[in-house]
N, C-alpha and C positions, 0 to 999 in steps of 0.2 A: 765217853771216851772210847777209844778203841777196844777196852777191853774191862766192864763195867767190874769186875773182880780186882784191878790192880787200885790201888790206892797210897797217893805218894806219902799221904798223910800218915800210913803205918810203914815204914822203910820197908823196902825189901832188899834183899841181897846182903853184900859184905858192909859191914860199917868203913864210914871213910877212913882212908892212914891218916897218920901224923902232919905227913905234910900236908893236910889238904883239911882244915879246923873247917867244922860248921860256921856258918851265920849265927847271931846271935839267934837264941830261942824264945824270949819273950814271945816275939809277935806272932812267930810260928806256933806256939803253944795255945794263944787267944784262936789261930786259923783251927788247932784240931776243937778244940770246945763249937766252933760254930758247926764243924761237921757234926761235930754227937750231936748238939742241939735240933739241927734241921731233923738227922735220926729220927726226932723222938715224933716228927711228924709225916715222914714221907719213909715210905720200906724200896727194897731194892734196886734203888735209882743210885748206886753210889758214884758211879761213873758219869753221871752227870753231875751229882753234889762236888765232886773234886773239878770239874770242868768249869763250874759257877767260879768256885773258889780261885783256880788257877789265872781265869779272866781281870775277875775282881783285885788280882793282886797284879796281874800285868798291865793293869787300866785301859781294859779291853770289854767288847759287848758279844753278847752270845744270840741265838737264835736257836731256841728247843724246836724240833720237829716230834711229833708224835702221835698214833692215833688219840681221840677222844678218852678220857677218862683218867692216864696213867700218870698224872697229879703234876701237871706241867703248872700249872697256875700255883697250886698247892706249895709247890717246892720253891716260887719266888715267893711267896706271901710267908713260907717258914724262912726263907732265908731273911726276910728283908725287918722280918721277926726277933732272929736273931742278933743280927746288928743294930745297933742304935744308929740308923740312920733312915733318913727320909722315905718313902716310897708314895708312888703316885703307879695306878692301873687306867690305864686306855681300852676301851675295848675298841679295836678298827672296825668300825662300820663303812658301807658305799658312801654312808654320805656325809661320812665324817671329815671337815675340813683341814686345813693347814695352821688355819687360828686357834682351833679347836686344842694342837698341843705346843703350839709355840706359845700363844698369849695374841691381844690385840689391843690396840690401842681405844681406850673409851673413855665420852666426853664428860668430863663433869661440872659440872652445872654451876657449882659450889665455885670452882676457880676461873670458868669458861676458858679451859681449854683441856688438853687431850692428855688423861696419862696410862700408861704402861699394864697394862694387867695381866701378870705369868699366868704364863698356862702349864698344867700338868707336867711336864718337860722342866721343872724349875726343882728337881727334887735329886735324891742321891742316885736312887733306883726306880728307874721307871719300866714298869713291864708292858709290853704294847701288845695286847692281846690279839691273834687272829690275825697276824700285819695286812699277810697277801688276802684279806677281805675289803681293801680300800685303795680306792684308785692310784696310780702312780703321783699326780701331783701331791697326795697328802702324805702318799712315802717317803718321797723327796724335803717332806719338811723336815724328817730327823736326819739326812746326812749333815747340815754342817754343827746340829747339835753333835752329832757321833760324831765327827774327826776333828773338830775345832772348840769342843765344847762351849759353845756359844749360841746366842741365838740373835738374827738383825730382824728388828720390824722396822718399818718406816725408815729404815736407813740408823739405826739407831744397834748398835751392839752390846746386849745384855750378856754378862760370863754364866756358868752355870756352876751349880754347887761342884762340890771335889770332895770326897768320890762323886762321879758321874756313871754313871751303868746302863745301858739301854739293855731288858732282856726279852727277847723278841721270843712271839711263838706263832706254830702252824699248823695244817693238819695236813699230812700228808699224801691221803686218800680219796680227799674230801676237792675237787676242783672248781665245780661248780658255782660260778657268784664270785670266782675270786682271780687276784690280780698275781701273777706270779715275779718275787721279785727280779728285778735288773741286776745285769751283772753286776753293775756299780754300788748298788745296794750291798748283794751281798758281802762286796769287797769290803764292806766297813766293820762286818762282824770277825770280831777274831776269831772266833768257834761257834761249831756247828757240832751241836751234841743230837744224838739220837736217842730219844727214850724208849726203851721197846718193853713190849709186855710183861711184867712181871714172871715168875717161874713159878713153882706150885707152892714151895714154901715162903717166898715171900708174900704170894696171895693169899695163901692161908693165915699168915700176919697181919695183911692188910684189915680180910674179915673180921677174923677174930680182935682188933682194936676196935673195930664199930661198933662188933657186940658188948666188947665193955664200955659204948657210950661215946667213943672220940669223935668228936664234933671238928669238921677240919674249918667251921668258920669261928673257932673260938679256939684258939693254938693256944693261948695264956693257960689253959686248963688241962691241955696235955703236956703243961710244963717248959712250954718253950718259952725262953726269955730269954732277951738282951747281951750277950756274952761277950762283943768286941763292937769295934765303933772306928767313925773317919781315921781318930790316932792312929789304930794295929794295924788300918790298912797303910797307910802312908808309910809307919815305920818298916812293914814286912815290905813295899816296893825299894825303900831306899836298901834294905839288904837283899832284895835279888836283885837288884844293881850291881851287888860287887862280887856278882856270881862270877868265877870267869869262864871264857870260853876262849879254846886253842880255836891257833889259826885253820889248822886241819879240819877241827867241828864247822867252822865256819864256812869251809870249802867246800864240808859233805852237805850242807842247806843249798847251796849255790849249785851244788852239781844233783841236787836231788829237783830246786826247782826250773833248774834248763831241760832237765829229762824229763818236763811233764811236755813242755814245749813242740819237744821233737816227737812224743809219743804218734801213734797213728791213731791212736782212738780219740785222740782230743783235737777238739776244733780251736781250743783256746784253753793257754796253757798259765799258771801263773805269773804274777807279775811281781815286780821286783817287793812291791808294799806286802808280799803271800810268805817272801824270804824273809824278812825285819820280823812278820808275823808271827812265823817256826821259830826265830831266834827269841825272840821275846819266851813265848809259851815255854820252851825246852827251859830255858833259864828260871825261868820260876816254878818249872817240874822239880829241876834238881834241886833250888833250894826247898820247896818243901818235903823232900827227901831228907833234908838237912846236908845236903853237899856243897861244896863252896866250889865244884867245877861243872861243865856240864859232858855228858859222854854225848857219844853216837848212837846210845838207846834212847835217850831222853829226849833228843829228837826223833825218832821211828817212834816212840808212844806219843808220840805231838802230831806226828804228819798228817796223818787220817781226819781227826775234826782238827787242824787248821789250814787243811789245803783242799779237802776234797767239795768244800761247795763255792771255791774260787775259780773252777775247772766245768768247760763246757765240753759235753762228747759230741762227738759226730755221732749225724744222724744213723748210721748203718750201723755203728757198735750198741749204740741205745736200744736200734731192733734186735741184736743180736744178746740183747740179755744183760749186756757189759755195764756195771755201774760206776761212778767214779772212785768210790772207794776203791772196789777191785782193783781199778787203773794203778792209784796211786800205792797201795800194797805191793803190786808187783813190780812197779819203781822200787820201792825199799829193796826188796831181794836183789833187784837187778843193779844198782847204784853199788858200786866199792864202798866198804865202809872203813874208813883212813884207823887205825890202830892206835 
């Protein structure tokens, strides 16, 4: 997240008034046990733990960037842990096909004729390891799983489970051999979390778990287990549904994503699906704050990973050091924020 310290899942600030009652807290309750849970297998990553979470609950897909090491794989294998629900891992290789994660049809013998065989892609949470390592045609197999959640072979339309989560990852340093995603791509991930290096006392946690033995391909043993499932997620979406949002909030998304538009650094600015996107995320920020509204900060803690990898810079500001995040940060500041 923008700011791997804040975490919606411990409120911060004033509790809400009278007039403004939380959401029910069941479901919210089962969201904080998955965050301890993951805890008890991944150190200093909270800001992207809450980013999974936040996704998860706006039925949206994410995309980790991060150097090698800083437990990108680790953190969906503890999440996916955590929940009682499905997971399937992809590793994207060059020559990994489109059949390979949709499924394909095969002959059997027994009935002489053609049936159906899912592919990886048929499950709650699929982590698709290393994406931009595989050509664009086999990238292009998971947008209509991500935005339609389905999948067509032979003309034939299979649904996909519910939840459905595509959690994509990358290396950010690493270019060589690999395919970088299409705008269009990215446009389908709601969030783009950044993992960055650990600090000294969370590495010195990390170490020091090894030395007592924590094995990260046997989580059951560092205690993680099962703690919410399809139900908590469905019921926490149906109550950030009835999050509301003033028309004002709604105004500041629309004038926050026109200012990416007209910015001079950017060659392509969001699009209207980058708006629905901040409005989604913001609303399921505030409720798991436990607020039943949402403000003008809960969008500015959203804008950064859900606008800044739908934005292209021109090439003079990229030599110039300018990233998109910076871009979009200084939108924030520069955009009026309605009272």
């Amino acid at each position: 997240m923008t700011d791997p310290r804040i975490d919606p899942l411990r409120p911060q600030g004033a509790a809400p008034g009278p007039d403004a009652p939380a959401p029910p807290s069941t479901s919210r309750e089962a969201l904080v046990r998955l965050r301890e849970e993951i805890a008890k297998a991944v150190v200093g990553q909270d800001g992207a733990v809450t980013g999974l979470i936040v996704a998860l609950v706006a039925g949206g897909h994410v995309l980790l960037e991060g150097v090698p090491g800083v437990a990108k794989t680790l953190l969906v294998r503890a999440m996916a842990t955590s929940l009682d629900m499905g997971m399937s891992r992809v590793q994207f290789t060059p020559d990994l096909m489109p059949a390979d994660i949709t499924g394909s049809l095969v002959w059997d013998a027994g009935t002489s004729s053609f049936e159906f065989r899912p592919g990886p892609v048929f499950t709650n949470l699929l982590l698709a390891d290393e994406i931009n390592r595989t050509p664009p045609k086999t990238q292009s197999s998971l947008l209509e799983a991500m935005e339609e959640h389905q999948v067509t072979v032979d003309g034939q339309t299979h649904p996909l489970d519910d939840p459905f989560m595509v959690i994509a990852t990358q290396n950010p340093v690493e270019y060589e051999g690999t395919y970088p995603l299409p705008e269009a791509q990215l446009d389908r991930f709601l969030l783009k979390l950044d993992l960055p290096l650990p600090d000294r006392d969370a590495e010195i946690e990390v170490v020091a778990r090894h030395q007592r033995g924590f094995d990260p391909m046997a989580l059951g043993s560092a205690g993680v287990r099962a703690v919410a499932g399809p139900r908590d997620v469905r019921a926490a979406r149906a109550e950030a549904a009835e999050v509301a949002v003033d028309p004002a909030v709604i105004g500041y998304i629309v004038d926050l994503v026109q200012a990416t538009r007209r910015s001079p650094s950017l060659r392509l600015g969001v699009s209207p699906r980058g708006a629905t996107a901040l409005l989604r995320t913001a609303r399921v920020w505030a409720y798991l704050q436990g607020r039943a509204f949402v403000t003008p900060d809960d969008v500015k803690v959203m804008a950064v990973p859900t606008l800044a990898h739908r934005v292209s810079l021109r090439a003079e500001a990229d030599l110039e050091g300018i990233s998109a995040r910076t871009v979009i940060e200084g939108l924030l500041a520069a955009v009026p924020v309605p009272r």
